[in-house]
TIMAR-22900 format. One record per residue: residue in one letter; y, x, z of N, C-alpha, C, O, CB in turn. Coordinates in steps of 0.2 Angstrom, whole numbers, padded with zeros to 4 digits, always signed. Each point is the difference from the previous one (the first is absolute). Glycine has a CB too. Layout:
<rs>
aYXZYXZYXZYXZYXZ...
</rs>
This chain:
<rs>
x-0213-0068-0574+0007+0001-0001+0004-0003+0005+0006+0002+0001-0009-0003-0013x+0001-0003+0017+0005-0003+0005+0000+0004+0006+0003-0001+0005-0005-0009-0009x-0002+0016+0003+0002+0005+0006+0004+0003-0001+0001+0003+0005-0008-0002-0003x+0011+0000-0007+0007+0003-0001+0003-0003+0004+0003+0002+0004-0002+0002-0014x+0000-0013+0009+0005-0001+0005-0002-0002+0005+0002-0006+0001+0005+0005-0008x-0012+0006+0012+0000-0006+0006-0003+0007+0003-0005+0004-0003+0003-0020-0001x+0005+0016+0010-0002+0007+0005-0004-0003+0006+0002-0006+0001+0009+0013-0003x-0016-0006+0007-0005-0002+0002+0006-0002+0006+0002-0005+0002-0015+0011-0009x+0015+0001+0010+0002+0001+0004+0008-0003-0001+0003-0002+0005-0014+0011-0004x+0014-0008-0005+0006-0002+0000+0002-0009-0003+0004-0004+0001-0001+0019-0002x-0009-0015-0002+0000-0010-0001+0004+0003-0010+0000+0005-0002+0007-0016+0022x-0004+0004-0023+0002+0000-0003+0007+0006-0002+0004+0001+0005-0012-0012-0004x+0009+0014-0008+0003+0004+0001+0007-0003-0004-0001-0002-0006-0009+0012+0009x+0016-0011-0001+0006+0000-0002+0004+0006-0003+0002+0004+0004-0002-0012+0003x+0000+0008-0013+0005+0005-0002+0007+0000+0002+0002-0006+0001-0010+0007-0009x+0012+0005+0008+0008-0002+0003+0003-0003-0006+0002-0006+0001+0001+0016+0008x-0003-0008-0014+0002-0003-0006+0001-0006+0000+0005-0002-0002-0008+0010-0002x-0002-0013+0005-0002-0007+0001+0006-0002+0007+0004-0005-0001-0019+0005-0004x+0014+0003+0012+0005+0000+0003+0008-0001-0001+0004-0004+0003-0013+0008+0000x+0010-0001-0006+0008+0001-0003+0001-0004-0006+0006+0000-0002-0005+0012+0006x-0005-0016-0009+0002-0003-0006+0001+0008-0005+0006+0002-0002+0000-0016+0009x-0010+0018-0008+0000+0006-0005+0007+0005+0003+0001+0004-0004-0007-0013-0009x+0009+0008+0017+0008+0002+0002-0001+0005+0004-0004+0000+0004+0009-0011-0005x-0001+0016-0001-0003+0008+0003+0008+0000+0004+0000+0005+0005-0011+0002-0016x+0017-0011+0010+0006+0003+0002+0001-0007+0003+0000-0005-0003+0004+0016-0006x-0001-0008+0017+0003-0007+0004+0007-0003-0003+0005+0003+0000-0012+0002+0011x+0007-0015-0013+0006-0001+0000+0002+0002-0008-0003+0005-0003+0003-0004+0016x+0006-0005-0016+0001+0000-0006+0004+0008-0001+0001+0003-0005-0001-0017+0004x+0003+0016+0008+0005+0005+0000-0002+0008+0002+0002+0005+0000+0005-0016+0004x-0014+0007-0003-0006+0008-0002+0002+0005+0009-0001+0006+0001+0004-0005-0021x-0001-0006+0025+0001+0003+0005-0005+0006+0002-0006-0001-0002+0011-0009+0005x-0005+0017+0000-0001+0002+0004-0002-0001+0008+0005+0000+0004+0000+0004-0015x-0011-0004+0013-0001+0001+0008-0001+0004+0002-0006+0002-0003+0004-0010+0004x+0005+0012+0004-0003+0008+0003-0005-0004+0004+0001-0005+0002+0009+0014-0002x-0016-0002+0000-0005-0003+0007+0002-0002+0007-0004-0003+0004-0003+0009-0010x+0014-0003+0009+0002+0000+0004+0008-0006+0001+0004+0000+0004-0013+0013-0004x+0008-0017-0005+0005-0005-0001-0005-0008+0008-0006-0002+0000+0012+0008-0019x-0001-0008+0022-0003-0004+0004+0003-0008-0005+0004-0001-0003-0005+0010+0017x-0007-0012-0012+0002-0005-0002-0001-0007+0008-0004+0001+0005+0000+0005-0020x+0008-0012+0013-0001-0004+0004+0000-0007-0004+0001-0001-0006+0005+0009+0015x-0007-0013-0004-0001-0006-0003+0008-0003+0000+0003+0001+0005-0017-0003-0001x+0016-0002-0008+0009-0002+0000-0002-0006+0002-0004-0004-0003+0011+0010-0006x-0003-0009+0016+0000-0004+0002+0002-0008-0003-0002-0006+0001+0002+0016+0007x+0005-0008-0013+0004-0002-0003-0002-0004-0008+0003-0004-0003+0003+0012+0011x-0011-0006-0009-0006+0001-0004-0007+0000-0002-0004+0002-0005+0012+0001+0008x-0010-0007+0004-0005-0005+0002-0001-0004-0001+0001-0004+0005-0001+0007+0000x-0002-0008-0011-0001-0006-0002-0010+0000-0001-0005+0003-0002+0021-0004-0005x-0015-0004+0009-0010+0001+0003+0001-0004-0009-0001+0004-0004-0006-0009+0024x+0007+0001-0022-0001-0002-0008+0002+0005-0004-0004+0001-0004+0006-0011+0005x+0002+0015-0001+0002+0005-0004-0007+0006-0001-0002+0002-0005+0016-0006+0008x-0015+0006+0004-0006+0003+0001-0007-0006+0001-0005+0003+0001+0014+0006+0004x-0009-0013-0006-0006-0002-0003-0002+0002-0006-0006+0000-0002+0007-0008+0008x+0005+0009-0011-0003+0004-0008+0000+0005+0000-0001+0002-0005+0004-0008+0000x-0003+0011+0011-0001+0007-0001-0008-0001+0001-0002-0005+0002+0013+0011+0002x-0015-0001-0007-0003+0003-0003-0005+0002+0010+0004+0000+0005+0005+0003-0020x-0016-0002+0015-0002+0002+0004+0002+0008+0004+0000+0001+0007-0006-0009-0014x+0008+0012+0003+0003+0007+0002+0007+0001+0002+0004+0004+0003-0012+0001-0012x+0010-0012+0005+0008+0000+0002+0000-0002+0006+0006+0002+0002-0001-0005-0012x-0008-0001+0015-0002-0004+0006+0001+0006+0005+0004+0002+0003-0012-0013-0008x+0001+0013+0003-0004+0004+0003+0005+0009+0004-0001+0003+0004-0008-0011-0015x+0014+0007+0007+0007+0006-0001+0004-0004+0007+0001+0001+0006+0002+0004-0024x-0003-0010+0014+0005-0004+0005-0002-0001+0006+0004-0002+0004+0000-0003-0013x-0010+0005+0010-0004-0002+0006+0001+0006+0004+0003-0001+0006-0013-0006-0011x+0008+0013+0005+0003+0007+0000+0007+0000+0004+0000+0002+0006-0005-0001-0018x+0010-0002+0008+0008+0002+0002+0001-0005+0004+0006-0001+0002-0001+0006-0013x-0010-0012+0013+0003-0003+0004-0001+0002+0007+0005-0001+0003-0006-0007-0011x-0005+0011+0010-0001+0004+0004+0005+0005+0003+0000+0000+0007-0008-0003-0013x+0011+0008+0003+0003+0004-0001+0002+0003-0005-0003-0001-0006-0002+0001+0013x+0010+0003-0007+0005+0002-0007-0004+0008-0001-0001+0004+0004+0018-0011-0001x-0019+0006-0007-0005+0008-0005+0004+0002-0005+0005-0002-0003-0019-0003+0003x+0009+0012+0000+0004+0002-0007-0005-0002-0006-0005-0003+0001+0011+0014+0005x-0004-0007-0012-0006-0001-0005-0006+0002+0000-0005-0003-0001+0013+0003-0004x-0008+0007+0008-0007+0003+0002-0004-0002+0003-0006+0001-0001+0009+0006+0000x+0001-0012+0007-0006-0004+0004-0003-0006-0002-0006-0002+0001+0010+0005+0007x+0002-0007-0012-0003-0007-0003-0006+0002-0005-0004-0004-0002+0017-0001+0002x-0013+0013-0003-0004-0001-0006-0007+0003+0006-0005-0001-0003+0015+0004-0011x-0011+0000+0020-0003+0003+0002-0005-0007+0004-0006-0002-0001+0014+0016+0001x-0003-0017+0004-0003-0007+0003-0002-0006-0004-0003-0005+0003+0011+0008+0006x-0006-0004-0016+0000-0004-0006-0009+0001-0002-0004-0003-0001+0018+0006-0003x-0013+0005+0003-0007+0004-0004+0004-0001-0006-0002-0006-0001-0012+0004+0008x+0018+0003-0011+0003-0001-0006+0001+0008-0002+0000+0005+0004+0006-0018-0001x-0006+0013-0009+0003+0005-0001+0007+0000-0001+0002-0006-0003-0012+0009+0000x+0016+0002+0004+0006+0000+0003+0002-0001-0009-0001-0006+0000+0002+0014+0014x+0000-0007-0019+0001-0003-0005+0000-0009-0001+0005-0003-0003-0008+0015+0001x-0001-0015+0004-0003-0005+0001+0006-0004+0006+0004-0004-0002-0018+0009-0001x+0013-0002+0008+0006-0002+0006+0009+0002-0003+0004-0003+0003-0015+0006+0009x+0013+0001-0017+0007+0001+0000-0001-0007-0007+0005+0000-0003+0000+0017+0009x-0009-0021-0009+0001-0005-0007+0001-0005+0007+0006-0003+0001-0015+0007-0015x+0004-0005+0018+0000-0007+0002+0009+0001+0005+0004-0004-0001-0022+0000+0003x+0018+0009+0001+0005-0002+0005+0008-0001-0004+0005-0004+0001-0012+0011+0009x+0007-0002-0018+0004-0002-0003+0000-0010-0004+0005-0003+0000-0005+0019-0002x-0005-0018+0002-0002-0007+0002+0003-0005+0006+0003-0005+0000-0012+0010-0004x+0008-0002+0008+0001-0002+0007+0008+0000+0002+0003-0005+0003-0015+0010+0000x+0016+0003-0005+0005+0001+0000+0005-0005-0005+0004-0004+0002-0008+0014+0002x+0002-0009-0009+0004-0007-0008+0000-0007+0003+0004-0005+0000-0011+0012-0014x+0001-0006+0017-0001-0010+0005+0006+0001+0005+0005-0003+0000-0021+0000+0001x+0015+0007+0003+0005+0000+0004-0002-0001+0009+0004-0001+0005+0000-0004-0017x-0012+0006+0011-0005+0000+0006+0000+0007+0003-0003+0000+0005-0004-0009-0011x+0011+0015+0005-0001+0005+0004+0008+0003-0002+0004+0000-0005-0019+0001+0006x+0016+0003+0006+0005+0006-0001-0001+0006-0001-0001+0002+0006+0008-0008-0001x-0008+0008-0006-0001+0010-0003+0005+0004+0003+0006+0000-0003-0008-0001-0010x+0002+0005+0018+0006+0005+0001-0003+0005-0003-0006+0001+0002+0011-0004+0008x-0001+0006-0016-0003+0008-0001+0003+0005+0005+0005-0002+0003-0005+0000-0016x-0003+0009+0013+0002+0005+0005+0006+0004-0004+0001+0000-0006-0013+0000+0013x+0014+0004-0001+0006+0002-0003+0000+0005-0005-0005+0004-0001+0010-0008+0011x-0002+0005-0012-0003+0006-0008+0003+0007+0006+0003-0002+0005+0001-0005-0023x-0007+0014+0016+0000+0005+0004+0009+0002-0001+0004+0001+0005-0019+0001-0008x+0016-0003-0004+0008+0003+0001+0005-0003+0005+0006+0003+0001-0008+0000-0013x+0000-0011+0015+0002-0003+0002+0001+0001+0006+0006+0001+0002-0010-0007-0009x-0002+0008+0012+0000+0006+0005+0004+0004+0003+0003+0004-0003-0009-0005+0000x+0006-0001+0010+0006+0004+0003-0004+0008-0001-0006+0002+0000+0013-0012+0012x-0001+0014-0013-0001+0009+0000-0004+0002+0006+0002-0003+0005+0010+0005-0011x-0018+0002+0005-0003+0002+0007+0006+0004+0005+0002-0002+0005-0017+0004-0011x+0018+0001+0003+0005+0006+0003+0003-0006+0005+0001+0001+0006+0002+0010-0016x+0000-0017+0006+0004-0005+0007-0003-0002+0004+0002+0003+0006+0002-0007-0011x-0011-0001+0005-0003+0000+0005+0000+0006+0004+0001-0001+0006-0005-0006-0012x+0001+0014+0004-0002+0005+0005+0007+0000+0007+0001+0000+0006-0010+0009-0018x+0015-0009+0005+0005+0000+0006+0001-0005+0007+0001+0001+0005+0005+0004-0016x-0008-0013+0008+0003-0003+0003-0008+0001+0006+0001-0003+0006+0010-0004-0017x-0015+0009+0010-0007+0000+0006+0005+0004+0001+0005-0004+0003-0019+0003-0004x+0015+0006+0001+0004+0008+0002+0007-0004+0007+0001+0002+0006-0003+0007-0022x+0004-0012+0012+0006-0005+0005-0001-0005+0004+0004-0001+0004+0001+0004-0010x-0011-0006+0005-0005-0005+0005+0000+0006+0007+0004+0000+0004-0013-0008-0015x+0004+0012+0010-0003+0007+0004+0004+0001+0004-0001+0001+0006-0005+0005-0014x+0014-0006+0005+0003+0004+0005+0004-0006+0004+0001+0003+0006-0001+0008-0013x+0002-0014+0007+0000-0005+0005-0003-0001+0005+0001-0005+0004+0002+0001-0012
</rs>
């Protein structure tokens, strides 16, 4: 029976569910993270006691963005997490106050291709 939970090759196995406390939605406010939202560590926001009660995976994220500011797809890809897993902890992380989230701009948000084309078009001719 204890070979269900134990892979030879991968060591003992963590289920994500245990990761996250049963919590499938990041944050009381049930945020949304696009995979291509970047995340960073907040300077402002760095208390070495505060993060000594995070959690191993919460570190681990944060170890991550200190590095370099990533999006969600890389934290979950450089993590080895699965990306559900990484949008609970960072909504974690975010409510603490240990990271900033820029989301990308929504599409409708976007300048019109036809502008651009003009304004290359008037670059060119100069």
């Amino acid at each position: 029976m204890s070979g269900q939970w134990y892979d030879a090759d991968a060591g003992p196995l963590v289920r994500p569910y245990a990761m996250t406390g049963g919590r499938t939605k990041p944050g009381p406010h049930g945020l949304r993270f696009d995979l291509i939202a970047l995340v960073a560590v907040d300077p402002e926001g760095t208390d070495a006691a505060a993060e000594s009660l995070l959690g191993p995976e919460h570190r681990a994220l944060l170890g991550l963005c200190r590095a370099e500011t990533q999006s969600v797809a890389e934290l979950a890809a450089d993590a080895d997490l699965p990306v559900g897993v990484v949008r609970v902890l960072l909504g974690d992380l975010l409510e603490g106050g240990h990271v900033k989230v820029s989301r990308p701009v929504p599409p409708a948000q976007l300048p019109d291709e036809r502008i651009l084309r003009e304004v290359i078009e008037g670059l060119r001719a100069l």
